[in-house]
C-alpha positions in Angstrom: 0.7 3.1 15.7 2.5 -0.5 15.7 2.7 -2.5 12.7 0.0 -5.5 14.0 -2.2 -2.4 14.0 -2.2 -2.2 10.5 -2.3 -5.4 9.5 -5.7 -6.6 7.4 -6.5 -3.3 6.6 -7.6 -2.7 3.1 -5.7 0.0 1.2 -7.7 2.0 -1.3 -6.8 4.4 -4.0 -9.2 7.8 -3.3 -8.6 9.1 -7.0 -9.2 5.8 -8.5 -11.8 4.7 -5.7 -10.5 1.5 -6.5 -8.9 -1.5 -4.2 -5.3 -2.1 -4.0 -4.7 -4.9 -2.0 -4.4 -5.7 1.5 -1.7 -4.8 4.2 -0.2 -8.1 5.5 -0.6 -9.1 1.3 1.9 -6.3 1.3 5.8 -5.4 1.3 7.1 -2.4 3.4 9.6 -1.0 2.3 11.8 0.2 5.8 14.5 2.9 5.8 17.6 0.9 8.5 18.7 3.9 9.7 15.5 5.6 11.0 13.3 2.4 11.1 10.5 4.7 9.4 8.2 3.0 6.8 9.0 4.5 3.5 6.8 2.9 1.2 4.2 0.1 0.4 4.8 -2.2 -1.8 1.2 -4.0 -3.5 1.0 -6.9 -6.0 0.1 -5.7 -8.8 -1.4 -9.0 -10.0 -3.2 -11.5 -8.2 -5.0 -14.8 -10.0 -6.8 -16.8 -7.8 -4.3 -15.8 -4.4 -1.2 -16.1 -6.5 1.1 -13.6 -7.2 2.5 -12.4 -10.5 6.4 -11.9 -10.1 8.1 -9.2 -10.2 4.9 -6.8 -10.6 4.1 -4.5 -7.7 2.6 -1.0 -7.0 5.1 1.0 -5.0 3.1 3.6 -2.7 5.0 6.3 -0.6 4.3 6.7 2.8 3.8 10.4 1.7 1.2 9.6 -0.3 -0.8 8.1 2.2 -3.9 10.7 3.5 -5.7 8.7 6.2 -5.3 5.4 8.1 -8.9 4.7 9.7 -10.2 2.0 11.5 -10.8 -0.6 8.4 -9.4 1.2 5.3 -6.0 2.9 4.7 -6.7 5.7 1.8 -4.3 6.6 -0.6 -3.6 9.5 -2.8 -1.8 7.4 -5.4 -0.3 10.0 -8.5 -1.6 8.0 -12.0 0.8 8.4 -14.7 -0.9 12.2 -15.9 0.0 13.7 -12.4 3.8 12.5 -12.4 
């Protein structure tokens, strides 16, 4: 799958059924050696489009369970199952 495939999908937290944000209103985080994704990084905080600095939800690609058509669906640990 290339990255422009992702783009605009919604990312959504299964446990929480809650919306996280947007890829393409997201960060990846890359590893330079393998050129793998490693993680998502999600504003934590938005107010009216802006972003809150320095606040972000960091998801691993690991804990990402399906990529579909729309939606990208997460398995996102809360603070109890860390």
């Amino acid at each position: 799958m290339r990255l422009s495939e992702l783009s605009g999908k919604e990312i959504v937290d299964v446990k929480r059924a809650e919306r996280l944000g947007v890829l393409g209103q997201t960060d990846l985080e890359i590893n330079e050696q393998t050129g793998q994704i490693q993680a998502l990084l999600i504003p934590s905080l938005k107010w009216f489009g802006l972003r809150k600095q320095g606040e972000e939800i960091r998801v691993q690609w690991k804990h990402i369970k399906k990529i579909g058509a729309e939606m990208i669906i997460i398995d996102f640990p809360g603070e109890a199952d860390e």
